[in-house]
C-alpha positions as CSV (number, residue, x, y, z in Angstrom):
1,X,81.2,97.9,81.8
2,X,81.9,101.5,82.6
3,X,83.1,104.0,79.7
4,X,85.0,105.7,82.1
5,X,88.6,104.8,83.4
6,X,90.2,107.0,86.4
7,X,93.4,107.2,87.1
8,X,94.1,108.3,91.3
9,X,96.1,108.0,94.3
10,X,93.9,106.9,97.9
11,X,95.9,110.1,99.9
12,X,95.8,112.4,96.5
13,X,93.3,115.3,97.9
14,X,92.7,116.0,94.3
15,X,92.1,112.6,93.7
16,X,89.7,112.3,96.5
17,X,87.8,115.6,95.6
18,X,87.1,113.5,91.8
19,X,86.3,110.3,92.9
20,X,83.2,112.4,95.8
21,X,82.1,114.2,92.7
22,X,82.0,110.9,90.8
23,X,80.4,109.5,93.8
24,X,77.5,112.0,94.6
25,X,77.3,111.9,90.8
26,X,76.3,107.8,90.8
27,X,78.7,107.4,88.2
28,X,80.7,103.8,88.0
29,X,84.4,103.9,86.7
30,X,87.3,101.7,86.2
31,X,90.2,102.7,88.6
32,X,93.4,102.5,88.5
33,X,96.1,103.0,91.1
34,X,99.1,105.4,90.2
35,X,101.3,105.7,93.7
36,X,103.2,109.3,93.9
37,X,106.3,110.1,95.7
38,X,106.5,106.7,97.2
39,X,107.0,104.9,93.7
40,X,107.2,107.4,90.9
41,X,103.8,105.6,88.5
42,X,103.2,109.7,87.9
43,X,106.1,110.1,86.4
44,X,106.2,107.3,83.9
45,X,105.9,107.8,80.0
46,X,102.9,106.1,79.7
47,X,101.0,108.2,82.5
48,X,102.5,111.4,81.4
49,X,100.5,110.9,78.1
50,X,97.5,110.9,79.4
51,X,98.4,113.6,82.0
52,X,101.4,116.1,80.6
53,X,101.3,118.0,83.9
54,X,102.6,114.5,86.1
55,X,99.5,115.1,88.4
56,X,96.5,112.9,89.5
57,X,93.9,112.8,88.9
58,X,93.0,112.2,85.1
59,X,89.7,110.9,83.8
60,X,89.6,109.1,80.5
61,X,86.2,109.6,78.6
62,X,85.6,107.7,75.3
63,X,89.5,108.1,74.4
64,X,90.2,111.4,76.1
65,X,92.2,112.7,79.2
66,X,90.2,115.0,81.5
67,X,93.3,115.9,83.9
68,X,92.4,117.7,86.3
69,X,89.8,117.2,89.4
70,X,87.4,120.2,88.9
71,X,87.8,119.9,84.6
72,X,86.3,116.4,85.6
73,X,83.3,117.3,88.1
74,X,82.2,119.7,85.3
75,X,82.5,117.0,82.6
76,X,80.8,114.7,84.4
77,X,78.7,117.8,85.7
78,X,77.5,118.9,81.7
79,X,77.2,115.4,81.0
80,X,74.4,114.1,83.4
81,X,73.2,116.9,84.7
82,X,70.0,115.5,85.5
83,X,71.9,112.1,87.2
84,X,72.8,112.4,91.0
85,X,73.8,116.0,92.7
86,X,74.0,118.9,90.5
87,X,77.6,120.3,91.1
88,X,77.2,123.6,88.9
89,X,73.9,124.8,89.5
90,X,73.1,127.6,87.3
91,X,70.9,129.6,90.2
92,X,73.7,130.4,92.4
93,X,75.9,134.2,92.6
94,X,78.4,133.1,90.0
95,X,81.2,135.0,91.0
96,X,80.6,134.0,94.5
97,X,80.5,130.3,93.6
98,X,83.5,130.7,91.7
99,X,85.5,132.6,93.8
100,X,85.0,129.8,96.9
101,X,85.6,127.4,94.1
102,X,88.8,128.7,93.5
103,X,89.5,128.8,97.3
104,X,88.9,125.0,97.6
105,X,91.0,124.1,94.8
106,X,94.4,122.6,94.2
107,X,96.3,125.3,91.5
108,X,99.9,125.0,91.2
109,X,100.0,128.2,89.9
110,X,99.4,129.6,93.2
111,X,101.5,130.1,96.4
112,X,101.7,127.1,98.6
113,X,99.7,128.3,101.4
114,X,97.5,130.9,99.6
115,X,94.2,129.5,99.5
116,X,92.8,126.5,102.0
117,X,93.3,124.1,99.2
118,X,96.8,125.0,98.1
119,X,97.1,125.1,102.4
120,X,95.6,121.3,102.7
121,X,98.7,119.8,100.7
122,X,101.0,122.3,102.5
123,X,99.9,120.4,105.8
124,X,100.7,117.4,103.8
125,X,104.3,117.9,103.6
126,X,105.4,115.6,106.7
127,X,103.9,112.4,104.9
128,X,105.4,113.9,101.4
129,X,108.7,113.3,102.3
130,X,108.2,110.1,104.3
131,X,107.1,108.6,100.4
132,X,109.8,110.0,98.8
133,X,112.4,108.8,101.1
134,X,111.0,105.5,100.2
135,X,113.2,105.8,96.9
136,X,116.7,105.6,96.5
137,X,117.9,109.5,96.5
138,X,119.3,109.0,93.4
139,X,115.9,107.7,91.7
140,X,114.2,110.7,93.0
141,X,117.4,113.1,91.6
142,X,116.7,111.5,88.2
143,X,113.2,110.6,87.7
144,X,111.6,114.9,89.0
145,X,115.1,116.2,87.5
146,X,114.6,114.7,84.1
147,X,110.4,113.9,84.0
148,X,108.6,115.8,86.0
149,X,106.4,118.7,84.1
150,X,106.3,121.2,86.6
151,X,109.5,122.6,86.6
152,X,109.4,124.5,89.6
153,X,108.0,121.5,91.5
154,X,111.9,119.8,90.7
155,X,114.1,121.5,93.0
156,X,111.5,121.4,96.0
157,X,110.6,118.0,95.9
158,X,114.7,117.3,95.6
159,X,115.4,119.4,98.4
160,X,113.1,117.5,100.5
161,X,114.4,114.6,99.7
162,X,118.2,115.4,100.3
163,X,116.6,116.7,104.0
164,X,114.4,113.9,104.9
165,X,112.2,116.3,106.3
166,X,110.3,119.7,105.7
167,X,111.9,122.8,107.0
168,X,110.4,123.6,110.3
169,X,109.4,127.3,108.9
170,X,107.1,125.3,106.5
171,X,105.1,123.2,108.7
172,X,104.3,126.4,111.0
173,X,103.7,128.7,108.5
174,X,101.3,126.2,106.6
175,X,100.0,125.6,110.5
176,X,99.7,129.3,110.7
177,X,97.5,129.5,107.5
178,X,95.5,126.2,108.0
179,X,94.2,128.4,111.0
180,X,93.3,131.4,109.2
181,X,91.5,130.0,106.3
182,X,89.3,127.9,108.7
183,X,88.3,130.7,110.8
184,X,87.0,131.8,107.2
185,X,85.7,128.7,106.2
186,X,83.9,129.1,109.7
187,X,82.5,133.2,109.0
188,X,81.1,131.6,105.4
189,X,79.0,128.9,106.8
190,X,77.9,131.7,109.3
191,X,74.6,131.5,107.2
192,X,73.5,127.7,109.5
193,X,73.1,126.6,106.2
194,X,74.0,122.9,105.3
195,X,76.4,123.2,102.7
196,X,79.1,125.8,101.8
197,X,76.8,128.0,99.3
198,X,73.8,127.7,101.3
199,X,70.7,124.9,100.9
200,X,72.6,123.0,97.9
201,X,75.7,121.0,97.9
202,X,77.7,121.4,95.2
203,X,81.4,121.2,94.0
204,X,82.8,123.5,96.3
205,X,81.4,120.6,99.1
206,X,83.2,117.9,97.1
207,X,86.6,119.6,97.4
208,X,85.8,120.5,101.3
209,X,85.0,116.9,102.0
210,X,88.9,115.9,101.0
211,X,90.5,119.1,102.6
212,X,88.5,118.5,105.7
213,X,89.3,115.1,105.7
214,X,92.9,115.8,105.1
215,X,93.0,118.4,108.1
216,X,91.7,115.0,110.0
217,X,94.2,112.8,108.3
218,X,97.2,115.1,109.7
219,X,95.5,114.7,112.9
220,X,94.3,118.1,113.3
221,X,90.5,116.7,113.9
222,X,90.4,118.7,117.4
223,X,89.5,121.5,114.7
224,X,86.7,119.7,113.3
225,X,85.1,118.4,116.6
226,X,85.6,121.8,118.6
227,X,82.5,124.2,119.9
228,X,84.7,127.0,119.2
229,X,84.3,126.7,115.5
230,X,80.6,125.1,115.5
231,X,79.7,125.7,112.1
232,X,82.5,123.8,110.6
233,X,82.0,121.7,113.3
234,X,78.4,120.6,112.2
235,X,79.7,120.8,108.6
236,X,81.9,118.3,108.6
237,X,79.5,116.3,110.6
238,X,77.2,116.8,107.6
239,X,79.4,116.0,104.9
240,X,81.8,113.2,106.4
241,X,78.2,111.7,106.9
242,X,77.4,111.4,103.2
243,X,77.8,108.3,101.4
244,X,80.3,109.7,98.6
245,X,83.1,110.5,101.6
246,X,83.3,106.5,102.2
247,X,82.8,105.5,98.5
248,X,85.0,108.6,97.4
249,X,87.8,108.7,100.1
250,X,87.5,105.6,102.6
251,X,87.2,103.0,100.0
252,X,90.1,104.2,98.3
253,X,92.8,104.2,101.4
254,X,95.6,102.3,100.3
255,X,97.1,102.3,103.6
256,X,100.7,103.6,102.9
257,X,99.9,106.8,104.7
258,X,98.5,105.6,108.0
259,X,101.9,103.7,109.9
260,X,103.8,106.9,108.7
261,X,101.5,108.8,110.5
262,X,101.7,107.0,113.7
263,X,105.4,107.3,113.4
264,X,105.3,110.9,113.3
265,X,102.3,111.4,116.0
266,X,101.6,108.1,118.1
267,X,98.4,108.4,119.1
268,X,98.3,111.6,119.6
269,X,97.7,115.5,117.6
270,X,99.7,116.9,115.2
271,X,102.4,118.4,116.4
272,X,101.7,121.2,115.4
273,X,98.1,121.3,116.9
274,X,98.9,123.9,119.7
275,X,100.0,126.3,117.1
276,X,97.3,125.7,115.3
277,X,94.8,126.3,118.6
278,X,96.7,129.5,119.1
279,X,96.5,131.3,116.2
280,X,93.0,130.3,115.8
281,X,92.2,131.6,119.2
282,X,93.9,134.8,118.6
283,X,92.1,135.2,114.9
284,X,88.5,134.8,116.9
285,X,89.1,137.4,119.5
286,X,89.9,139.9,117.0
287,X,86.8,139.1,115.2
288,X,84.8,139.6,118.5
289,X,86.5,143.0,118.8
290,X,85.5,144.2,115.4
C-alpha cells in the first residue's frame, strides 16, 4: 500500500508535471480524481483543506498537503534521492537551473503569458471555457465568486463564462508568446545535448514534458515535428519517448478534453497555427541577422 495519496486532474499541466516526476521517481501513489472547471471538485470544502490555494496538484505525505507540483518533485526529490532520476542535482549552475526552473513553471503570481509555463495554460484557454460552460452560469457565478482562493482568478474565470469563449486578443497574444518562448526553448537546447540543462534530466524536463505535450494537445505539434526548430524537435522526441510521459500523462487522460478539441479543430491545426508559424518565422530571421 502506498504512503502517498495524490490528488490531480488528467489535462492539469501542473498535475501532469507531478505525476512524470513521481513517475521517473518509481514512486507508487494512490490517486484521486478532482475535475476542474467542468465540475467544480477544486472548489469543494473538503479539497480546499488540503489545498487553500483551489489548485491541483496536492500530494499528501504521512498526513500532510504538499500543494504544489514543483514543492512535490523536491519532496519526493530530498526524500529518495538515491531512488529513480535525480531531479535537483547539486552539480549543476544553480542560478541557471533555477532561473529555467522558474521559466517552466506554473506561478500565478505571474502575468499570463510571461514565462512558457504561465504561456502553456494561456494556450489552454479555448478548452477552459468549453469545461466551464458545462455548468449552469449561475453555479460558476457562485461557486469562484464565493470559494475560490485566488481572488483575482474570480472575475476572469466569470467573464469567460458569461462569453463562452476567450477574447480573440487572448488566444493571439498567448499564440504570439507560445512562439517566442520556443524559439528560446530552441537557442537553450542549442548545446545537442539531451536534456534541457545538458547530459542530465532533471525537473526542469519534467515540467517541459507536460508543456510540450500541452503545445501538442492544442494541436500545435507542427512545432514539435518541424526541421526549423530541430533541437526541440529531437527533444521532444527524446522525452515523449520516456516511460514517465505515458505513466505520468497518457495513463491519466480522462478523456473530457479530447471531443472538445475536435469540435474546435476537426482534424486539423490550431487555429491559430499560422500565427503561430509566422511569428516564429519572423523571430528566426532576426536571429540569423544578429
Amino acid at each position: 500500500m502506498s504512503n502517498f495519496e495524490l490528488y490531480g486532474y488528467g489535462e492539469s499541466v501542473a498535475s501532469n508535471m507531478a505525476r512524470v516526476a513521481l513517475s521517473e521517481k518509481n514512486i507508487s501513489y494512490n490517486y484521486n480524481l478532482i475535475y476542474l472547471e467542468s465540475k467544480g471538485d477544486h472548489l469543494t470544502k473538503e479539497y480546499k483543506k488540503l489545498n487553500p490555494k483551489n489548485l491541483v496538484p496536492t500530494l499528501v505525505a504521512n498526513g500532510s498537503s504538499i500543494p504544489d507540483s514543483i514543492q512535490i518533485m523536491r519532496y519526493i526529490d530530498q526524500k529518495y534521492p538515491e531512488q529513480g532520476e535525480l531531479l535537483f542535482p547539486d552539480n549543476l549552475n544553480k542560478e541557471r537551473f533555477e532561473n529555467l526552473l522558474d521559466f517552466v513553471t506554473l506561478d500565478e503570481t505571474k502575468e499570463l503569458g510571461e514565462t512558457l509555463g504561465t504561456t502553456a495554460g494561456g494556450i489552454s484557454a479555448q478548452l477552459l471555457v468549453k469545461m466551464l460552460c458545462k455548468r449552469p452560469l449561475a453555479n460558476v457565478i457562485w461557486d469562484y465568486a464565493t470559494k475560490h482562493s485566488i481572488r483575482k482568478r474570480v472575475p476572469i474565470f466569470i467573464m469567460l463564462r458569461i462569453l463562452g469563449k476567450p477574447p480573440e486578443s487572448l488566444c493571439k497574444k498567448m499564440t504570439l508568446m507560445l512562439a517566442k518562448h520556443l524559439v528560446y526553448i530552441e537557442e537553450v537546447l542549442h548545446h545537442n545535448k539531451p536534456f534541457m540543462i545538458g547530459d542530465e534530466y532533471t525537473a526542469i524536463d519534467c515540467c517541459m514534458t507536460s508543456i510540450l505535450h500541452r503545445v501538442h494537445e492544442m494541436r500545435f505539434n507542427s512545432v514539435l515535428e518541424s526541421n526549423k526548430l530541430p533541437n526541440l524537435k529531437s527533444y521532444w522526441k527524446a522525452i515523449s519517448s520516456r516511460d514517465s510521459y505515458k505513466e505520468g500523462i497518457l495513463d491519466y487522460v480522462t478523456g473530457e478534453w479530447a471531443p472538445e478539441i475536435e469540435s474546435l479543430f476537426g482534424d486539423g491545426p490550431n487555429t491559430y497555427d499560422d500565427l503561430l508559424w509566422s511569428e516564429i518565422n519572423k523571430l528566426l530571421i532576426g536571429d540569423d541577422n544578429d
